[in-house]
N, CA, C and O atoms as a GROMACS GRO file, in nm:
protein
  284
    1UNK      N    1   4.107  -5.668   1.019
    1UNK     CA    2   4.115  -5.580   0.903
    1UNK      C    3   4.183  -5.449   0.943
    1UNK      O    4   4.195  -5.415   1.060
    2UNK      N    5   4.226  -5.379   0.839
    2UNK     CA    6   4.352  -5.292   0.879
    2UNK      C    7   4.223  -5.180   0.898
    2UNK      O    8   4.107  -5.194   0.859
    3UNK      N    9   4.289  -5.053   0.980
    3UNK     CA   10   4.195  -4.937   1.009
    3UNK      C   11   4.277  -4.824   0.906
    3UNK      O   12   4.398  -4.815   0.884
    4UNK      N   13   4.163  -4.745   0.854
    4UNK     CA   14   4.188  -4.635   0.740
    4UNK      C   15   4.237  -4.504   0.847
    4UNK      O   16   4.188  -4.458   0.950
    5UNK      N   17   4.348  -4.473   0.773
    5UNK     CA   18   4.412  -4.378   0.848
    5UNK      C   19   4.409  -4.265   0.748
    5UNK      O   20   4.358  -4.272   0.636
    6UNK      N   21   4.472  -4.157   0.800
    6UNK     CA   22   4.410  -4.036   0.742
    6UNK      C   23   4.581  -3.955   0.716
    6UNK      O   24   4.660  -3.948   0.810
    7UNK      N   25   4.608  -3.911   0.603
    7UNK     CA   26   4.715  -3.849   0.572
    7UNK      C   27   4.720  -3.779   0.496
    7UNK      O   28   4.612  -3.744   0.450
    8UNK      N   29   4.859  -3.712   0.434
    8UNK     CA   30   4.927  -3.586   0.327
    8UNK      C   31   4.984  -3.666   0.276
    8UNK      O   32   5.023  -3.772   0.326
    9UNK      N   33   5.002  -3.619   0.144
    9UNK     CA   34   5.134  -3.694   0.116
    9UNK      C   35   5.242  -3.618   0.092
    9UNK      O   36   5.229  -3.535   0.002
   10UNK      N   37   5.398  -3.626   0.177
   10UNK     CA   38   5.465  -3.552   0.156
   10UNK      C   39   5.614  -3.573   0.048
   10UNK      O   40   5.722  -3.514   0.057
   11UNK      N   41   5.575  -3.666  -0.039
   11UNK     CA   42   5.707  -3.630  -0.107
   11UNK      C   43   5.629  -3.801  -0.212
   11UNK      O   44   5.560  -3.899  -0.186
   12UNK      N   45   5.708  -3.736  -0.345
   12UNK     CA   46   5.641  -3.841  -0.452
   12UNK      C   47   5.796  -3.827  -0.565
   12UNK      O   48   5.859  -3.726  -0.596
   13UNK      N   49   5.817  -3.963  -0.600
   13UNK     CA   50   5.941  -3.939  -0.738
   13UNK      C   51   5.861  -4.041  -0.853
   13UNK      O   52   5.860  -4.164  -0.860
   14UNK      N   53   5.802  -3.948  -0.932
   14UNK     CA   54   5.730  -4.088  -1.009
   14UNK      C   55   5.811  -4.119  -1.083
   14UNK      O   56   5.756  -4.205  -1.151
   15UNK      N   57   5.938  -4.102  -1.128
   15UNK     CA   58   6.033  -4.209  -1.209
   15UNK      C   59   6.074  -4.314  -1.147
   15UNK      O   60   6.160  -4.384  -1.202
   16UNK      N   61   6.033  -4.342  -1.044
   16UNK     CA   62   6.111  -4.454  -0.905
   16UNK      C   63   5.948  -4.532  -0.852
   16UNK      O   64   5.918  -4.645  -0.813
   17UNK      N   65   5.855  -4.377  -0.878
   17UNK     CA   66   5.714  -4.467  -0.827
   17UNK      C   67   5.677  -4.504  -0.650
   17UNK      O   68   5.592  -4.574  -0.594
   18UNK      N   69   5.814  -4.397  -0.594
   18UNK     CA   70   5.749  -4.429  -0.485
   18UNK      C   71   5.768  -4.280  -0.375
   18UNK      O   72   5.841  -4.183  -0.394
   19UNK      N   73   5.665  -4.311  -0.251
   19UNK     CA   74   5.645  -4.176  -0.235
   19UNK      C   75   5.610  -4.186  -0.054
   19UNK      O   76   5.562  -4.289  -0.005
   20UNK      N   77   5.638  -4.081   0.018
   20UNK     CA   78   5.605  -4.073   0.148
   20UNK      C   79   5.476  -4.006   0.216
   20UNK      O   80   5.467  -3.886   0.194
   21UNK      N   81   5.355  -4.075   0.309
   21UNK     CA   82   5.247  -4.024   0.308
   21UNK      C   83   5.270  -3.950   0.476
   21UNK      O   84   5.328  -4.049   0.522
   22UNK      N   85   5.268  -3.898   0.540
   22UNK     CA   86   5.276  -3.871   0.688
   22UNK      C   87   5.120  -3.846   0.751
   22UNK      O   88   5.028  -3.771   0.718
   23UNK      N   89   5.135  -3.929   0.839
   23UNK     CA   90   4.976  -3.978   0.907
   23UNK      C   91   4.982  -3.884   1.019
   23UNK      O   92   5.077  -3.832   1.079
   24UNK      N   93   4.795  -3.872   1.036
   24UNK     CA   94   4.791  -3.754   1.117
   24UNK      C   95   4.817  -3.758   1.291
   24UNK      O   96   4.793  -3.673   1.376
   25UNK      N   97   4.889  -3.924   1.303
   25UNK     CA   98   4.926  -3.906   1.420
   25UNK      C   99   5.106  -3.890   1.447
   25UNK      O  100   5.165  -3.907   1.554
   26UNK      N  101   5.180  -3.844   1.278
   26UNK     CA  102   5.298  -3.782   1.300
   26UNK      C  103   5.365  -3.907   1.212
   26UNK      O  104   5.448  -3.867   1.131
   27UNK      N  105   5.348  -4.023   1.214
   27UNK     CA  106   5.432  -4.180   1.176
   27UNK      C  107   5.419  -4.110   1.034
   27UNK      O  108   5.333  -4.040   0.981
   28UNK      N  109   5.523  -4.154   1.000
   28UNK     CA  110   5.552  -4.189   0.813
   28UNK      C  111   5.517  -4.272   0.742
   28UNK      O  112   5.561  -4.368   0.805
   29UNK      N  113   5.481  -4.306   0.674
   29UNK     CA  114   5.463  -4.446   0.549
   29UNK      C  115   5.517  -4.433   0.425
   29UNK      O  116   5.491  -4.337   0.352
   30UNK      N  117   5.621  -4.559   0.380
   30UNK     CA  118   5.639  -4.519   0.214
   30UNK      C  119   5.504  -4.617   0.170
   30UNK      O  120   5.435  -4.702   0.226
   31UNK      N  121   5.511  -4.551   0.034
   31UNK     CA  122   5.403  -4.618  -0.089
   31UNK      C  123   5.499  -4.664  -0.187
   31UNK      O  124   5.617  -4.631  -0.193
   32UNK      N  125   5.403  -4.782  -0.300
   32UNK     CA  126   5.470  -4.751  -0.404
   32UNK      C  127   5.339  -4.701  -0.516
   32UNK      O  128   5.223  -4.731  -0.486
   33UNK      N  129   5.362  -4.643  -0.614
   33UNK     CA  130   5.260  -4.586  -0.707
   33UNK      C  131   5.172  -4.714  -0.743
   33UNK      O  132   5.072  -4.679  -0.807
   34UNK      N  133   5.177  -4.829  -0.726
   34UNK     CA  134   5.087  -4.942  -0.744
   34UNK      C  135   4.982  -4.887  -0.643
   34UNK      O  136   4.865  -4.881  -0.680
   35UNK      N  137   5.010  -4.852  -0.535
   35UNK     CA  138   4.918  -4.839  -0.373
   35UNK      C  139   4.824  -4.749  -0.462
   35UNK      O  140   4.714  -4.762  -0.409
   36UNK      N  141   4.811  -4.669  -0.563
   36UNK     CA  142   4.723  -4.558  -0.593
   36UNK      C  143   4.629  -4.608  -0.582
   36UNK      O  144   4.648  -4.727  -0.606
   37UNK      N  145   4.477  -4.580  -0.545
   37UNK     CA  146   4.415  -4.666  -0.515
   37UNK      C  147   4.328  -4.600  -0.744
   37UNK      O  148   4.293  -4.682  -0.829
   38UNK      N  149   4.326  -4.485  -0.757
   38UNK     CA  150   4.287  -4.464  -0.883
   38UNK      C  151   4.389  -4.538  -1.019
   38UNK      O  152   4.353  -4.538  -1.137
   39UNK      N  153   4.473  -4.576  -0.986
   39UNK     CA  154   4.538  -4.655  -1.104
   39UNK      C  155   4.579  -4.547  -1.136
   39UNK      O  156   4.566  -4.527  -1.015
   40UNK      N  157   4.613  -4.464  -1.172
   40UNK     CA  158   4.669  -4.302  -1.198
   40UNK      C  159   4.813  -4.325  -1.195
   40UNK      O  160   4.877  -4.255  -1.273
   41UNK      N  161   4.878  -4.406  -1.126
   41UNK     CA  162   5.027  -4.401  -1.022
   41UNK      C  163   5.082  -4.260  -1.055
   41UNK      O  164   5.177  -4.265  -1.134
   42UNK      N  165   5.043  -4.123  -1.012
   42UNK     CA  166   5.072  -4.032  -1.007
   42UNK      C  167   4.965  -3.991  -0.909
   42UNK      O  168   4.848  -4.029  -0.916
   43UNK      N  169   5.024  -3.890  -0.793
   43UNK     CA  170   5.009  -3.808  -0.701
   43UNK      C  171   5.065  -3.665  -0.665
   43UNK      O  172   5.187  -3.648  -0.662
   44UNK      N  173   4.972  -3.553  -0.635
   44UNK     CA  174   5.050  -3.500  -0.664
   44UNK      C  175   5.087  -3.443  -0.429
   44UNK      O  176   5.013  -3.454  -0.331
   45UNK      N  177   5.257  -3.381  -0.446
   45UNK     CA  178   5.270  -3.361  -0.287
   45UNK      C  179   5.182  -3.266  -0.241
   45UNK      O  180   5.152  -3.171  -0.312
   46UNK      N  181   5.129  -3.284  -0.105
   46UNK     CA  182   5.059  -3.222  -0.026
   46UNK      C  183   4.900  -3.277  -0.007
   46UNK      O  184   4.824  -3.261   0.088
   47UNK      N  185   4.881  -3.350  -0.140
   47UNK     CA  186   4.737  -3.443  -0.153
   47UNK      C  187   4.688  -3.547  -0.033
   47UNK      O  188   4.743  -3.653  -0.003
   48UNK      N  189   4.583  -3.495   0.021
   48UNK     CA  190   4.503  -3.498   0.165
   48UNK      C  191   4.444  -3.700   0.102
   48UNK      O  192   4.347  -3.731   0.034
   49UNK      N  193   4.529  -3.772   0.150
   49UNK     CA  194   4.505  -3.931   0.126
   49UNK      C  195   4.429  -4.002   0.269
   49UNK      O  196   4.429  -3.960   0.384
   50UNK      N  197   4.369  -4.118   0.215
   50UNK     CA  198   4.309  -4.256   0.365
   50UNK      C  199   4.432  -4.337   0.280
   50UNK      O  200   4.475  -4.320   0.166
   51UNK      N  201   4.469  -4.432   0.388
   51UNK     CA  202   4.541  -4.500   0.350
   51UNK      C  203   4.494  -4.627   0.431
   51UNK      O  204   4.406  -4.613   0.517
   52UNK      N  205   4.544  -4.740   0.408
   52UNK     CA  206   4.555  -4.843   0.505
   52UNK      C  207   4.682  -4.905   0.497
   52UNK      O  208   4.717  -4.945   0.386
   53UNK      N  209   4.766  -4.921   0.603
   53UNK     CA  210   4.881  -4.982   0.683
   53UNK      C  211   4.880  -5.130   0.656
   53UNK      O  212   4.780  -5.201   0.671
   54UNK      N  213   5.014  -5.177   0.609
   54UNK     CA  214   5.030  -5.331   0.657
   54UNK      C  215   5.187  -5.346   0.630
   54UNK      O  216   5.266  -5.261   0.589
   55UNK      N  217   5.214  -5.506   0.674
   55UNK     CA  218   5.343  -5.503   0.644
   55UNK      C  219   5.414  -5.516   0.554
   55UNK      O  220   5.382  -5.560   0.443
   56UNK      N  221   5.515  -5.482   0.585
   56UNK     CA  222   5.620  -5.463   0.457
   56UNK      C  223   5.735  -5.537   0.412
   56UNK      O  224   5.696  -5.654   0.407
   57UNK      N  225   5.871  -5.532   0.371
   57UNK     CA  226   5.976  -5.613   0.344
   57UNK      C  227   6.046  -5.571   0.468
   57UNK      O  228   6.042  -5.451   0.496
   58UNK      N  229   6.128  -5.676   0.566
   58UNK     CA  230   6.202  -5.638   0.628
   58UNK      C  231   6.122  -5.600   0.840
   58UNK      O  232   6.161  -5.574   0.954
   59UNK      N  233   6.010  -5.624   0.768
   59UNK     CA  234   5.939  -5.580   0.958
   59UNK      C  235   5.896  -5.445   0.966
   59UNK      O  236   5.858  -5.391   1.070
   60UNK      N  237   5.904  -5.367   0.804
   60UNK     CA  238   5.846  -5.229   0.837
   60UNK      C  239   5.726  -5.204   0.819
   60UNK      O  240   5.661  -5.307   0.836
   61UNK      N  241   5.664  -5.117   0.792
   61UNK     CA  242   5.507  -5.112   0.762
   61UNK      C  243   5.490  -5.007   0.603
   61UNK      O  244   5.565  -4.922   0.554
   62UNK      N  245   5.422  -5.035   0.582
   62UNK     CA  246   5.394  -4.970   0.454
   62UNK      C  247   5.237  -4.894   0.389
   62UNK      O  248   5.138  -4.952   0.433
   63UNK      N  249   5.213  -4.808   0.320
   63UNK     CA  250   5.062  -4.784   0.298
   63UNK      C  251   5.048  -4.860   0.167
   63UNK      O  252   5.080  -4.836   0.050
   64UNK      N  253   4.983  -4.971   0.238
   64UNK     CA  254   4.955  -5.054   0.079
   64UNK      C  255   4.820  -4.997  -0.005
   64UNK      O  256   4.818  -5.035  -0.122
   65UNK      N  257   4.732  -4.929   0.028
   65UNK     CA  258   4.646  -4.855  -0.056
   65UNK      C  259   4.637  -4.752  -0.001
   65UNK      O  260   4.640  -4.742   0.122
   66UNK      N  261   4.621  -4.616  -0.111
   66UNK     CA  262   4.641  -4.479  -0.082
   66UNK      C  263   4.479  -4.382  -0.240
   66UNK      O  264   4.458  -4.342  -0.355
   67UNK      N  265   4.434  -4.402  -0.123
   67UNK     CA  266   4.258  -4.295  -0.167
   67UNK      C  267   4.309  -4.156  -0.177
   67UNK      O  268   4.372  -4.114  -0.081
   68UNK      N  269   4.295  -4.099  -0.254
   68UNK     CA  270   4.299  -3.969  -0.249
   68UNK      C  271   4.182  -3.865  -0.237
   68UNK      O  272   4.068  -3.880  -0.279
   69UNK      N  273   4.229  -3.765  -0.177
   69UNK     CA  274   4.038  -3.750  -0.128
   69UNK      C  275   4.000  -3.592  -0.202
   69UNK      O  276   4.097  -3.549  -0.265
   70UNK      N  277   3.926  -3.536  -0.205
   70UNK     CA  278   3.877  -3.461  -0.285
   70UNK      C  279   3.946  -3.286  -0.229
   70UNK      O  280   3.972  -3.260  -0.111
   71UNK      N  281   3.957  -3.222  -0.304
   71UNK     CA  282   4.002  -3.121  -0.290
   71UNK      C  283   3.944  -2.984  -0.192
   71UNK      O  284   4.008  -2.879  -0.188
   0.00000   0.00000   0.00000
């Protein structure tokens, strides 16, 4: 089972729906607004997320669910 990682999220285009989370050990992840884990598919940048990692199209990795955590 994948391990919950801990991130920001630094950049969101919700007309496209997809967005970049940067984990607190520096790695990047894209999302797509499906990953919201609130059904919301809106985030807003700088929002303190858990995510969990898996793979993606192509051999990359991706945050397939993205928690957003409380303010």
């Amino acid at each position: 089972m994948a391990e919950p990682l801990l991130g920001r999220v630094t950049a969101f285009d919700e007309e496209r729906g997809l967005g970049d989370v940067v984990l607190a050990s520096g790695d990047a992840l894209r999302f797509h607004s499906t990953a919201i884990s609130d059904a919301s598919r809106r985030i807003a940048i700088g929002t303190h997320v858990v995510v969990l990692r898996s793979a993606a199209h192509g051999g990359t990795m991706e945050a397939s669910i993205v928690v957003k955590l409380p303010a």
